[in-house]
N, C-alpha and C positions, 0 to 999 in steps of 0.2 A: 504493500500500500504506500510507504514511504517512494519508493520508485516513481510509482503513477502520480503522485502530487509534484512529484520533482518533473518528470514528464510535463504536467498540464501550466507551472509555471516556466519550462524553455519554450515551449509552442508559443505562449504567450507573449515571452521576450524577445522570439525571433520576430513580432510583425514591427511594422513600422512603429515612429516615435508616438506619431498622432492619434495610433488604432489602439496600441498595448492597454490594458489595465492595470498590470502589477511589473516591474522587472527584476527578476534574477538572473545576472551573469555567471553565477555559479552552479547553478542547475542542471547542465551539461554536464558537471560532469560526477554528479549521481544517478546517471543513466549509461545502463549497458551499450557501449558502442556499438556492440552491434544491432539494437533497437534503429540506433542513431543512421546507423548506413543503411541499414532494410530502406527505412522513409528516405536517403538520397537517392538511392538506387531504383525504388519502387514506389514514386511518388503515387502514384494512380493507387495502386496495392493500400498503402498507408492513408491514404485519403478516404479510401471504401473501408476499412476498420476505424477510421475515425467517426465516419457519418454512422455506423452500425452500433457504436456505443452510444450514440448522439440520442440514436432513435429507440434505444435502450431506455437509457436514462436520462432523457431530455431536459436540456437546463442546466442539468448539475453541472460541467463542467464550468462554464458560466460562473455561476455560484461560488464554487472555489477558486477561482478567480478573485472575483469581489471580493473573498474573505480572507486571500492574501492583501490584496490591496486594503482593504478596511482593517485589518491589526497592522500595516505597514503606518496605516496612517495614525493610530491609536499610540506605537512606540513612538514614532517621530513627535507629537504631539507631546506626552509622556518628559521624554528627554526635556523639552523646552521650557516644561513646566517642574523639573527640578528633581526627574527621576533619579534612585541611586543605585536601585536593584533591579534587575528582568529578570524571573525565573522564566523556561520556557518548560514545561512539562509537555513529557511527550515529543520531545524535541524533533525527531525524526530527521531528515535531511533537510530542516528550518535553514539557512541560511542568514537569518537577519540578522546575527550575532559580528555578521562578517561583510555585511551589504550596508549597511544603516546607519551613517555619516551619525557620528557623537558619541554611539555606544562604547569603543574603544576608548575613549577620552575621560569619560565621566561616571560611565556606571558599569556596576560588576554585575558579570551577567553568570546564570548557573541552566546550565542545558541539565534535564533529567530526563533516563529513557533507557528502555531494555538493554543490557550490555552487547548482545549481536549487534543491533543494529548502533549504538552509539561506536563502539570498536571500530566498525566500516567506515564510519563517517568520518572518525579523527582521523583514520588512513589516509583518506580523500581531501579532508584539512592541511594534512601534512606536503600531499600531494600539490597542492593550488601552493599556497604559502609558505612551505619551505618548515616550519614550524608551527607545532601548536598557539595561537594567540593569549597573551598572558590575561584579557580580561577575561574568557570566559572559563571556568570551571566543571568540567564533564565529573553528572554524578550517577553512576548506572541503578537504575531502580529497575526491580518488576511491581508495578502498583497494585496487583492483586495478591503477593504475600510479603510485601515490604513496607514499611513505614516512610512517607513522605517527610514529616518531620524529621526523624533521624537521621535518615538520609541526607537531607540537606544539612544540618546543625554539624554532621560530621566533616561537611568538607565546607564551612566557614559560611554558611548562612546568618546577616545577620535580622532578627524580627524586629529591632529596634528602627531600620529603615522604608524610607517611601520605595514602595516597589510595586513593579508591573507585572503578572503572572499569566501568561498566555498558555489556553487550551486550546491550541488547532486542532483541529480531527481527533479530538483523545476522549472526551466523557461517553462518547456513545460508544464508543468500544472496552469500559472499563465497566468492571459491577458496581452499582448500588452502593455497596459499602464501601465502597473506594472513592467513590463521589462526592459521598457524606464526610469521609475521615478528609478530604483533600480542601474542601470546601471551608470546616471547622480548623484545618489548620490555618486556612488567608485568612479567615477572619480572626483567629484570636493568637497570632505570629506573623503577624506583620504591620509597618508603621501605620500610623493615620495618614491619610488619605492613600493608602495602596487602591492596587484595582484591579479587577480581573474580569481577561475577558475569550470568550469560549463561542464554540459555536454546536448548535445540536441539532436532532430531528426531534419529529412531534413524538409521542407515546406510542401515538398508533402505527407510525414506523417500525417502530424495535418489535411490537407486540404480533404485527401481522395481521391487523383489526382495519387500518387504513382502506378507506373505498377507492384511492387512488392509484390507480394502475403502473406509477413510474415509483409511488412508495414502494408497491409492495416487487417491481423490480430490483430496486433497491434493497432492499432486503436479503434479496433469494440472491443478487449477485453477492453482496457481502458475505453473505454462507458459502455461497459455489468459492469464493478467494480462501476462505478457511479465517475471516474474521469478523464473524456473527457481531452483529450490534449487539449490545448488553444496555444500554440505559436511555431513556428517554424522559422528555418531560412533558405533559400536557399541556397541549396547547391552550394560551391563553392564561397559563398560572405561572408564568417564568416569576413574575413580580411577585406573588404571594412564597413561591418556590425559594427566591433568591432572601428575601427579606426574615424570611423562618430563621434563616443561618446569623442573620445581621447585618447582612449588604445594604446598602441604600442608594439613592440615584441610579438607579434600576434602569437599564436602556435597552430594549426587546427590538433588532433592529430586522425586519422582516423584510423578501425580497424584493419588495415593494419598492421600500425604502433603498435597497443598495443599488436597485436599476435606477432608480431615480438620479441618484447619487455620480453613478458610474459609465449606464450607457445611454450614452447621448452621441450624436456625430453619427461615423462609420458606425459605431457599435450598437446603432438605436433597436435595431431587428433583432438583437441576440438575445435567445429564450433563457431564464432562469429560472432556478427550482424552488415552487414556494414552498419546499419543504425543508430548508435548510435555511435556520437561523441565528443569527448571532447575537449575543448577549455581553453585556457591560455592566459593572455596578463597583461600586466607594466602599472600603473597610472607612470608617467615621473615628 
């Protein structure tokens, strides 16, 4: 899965300046070269597996698209406003550690994420830059039998500062009680005004109750990949959901909102999934 998001931001980054939504230069090259040469060699081939996932899962890629661009602009923002920490949980082959003009300068950032795939990533770190970068801190978790807290405390988390804690792609693929324990840790270990911000499906996504036909696509492809959704939240209760914990300034940001936001111009025809939404909210 880390693969195909790193995938769907180079597609991204190759179009023009004025069409792109989000840019990673470094996302090439957390993709198998030979994915990379099939699509030069067989543009026609790679164009018909594009459209066939399209009409799959119609939207979605879209969607994650926007939801790079919308936490791209959430850090950026973040930084300006006097950020000191970024955890990214779930890190995957996240990038922004090493894309994101100020992060290196200003704030310590702590990538957390299964040891496979963290291991591959630093290879590929090493790979680009010659060396590890001294702000960020790789801390390998598995989040259904390991302690967040811990985890981070042991390799120099501190809860005394303003921090930003980004969930891309991670709650819906993690149980219940790993949502709850990750959730109780931002809010009661970390500074005033921290923030965290995630993006999830409806209930009826994860459950299979969904009357929407690209849902419950979505679902049955996540199982066919071997990474079943495990969490959801009901739609329409993010705010009561989020505020149970102690969050406040609650920001339920639907796709409504990120087309709005994002495609305009060339990009005004490009469909997105209103089933993928992203969320924001203040530790106080």
């Amino acid at each position: 899965m880390a693969e195909g998001i790193a995938m769907q931001r180079f597609a991204e980054s190759s179009k023009d300046e004025d069409e792109r939504i989000c840019y990673d230069p470094y996302a090439i090259h957390f993709i198998n070269p030979e994915i990379v040469e099939f699509g030069i060699k067989h543009p026609e081939e790679a164009k018909a597996k594009i459209e066939a996932m399209e009409n799959q899962l119609p939207g979605l890629s879209s969607s994650i698209i926007a939801r790079v661009r919308y936490f791209d602009d959430i850090v950026k923002e973040s930084i300006g406003d006097g950020l000191q920490q970024l955890v990214i949980l779930g890190a995957g082959y996240d990038t922004r550690s090493y894309r994101i003009e100020g992060l290196d300068e200003k704030v310590k950032v702590f990538e957390a994420d299964h040891p496979n795939t963290q291991n591959f990533k630093k290879e590929k770190i090493i790979e680009i830059f010659g060396s590890l970068p001294d702000h960020v801190t790789y801390v390998p978790i598995d989040f259904e039998t390991q302690k967040l807290g811990q985890m981070l405390f042991e390799n120099g988390y501190n809860e005394s500062l303003k921090t930003l804690f980004i969930m891309e792609g991670l709650i819906m693929y993690i149980p219940p009680e790993a949502v709850d324990e990750t959730l109780n840790f931002i809010v009661n270990k970390s500074g005033k005004g921290s923030q965290i911000i995630f993006d999830y499906y409806p209930e009826s996504v994860v459950d299979g109750t969904t009357a929407l036909a690209v849902g419950q696509n979505i679902r049955n492809f996540l199982i066919q990949m071997g990474e079943p959704l495990q969490f959801g939240i009901k739609e329409g209760t993010i705010g009561k959901f989020l505020s149970s914990y102690g969050f406040s300034k609650i920001n339920d940001v639907t796709s409504t909102d990120y087309k709005k936001a994002y495609f305009d111009g060339k990009n005004k025809n490009r469909d997105v999934c209103d089933l993928l939404y992203f969320a924001q909210a203040v530790v106080e």
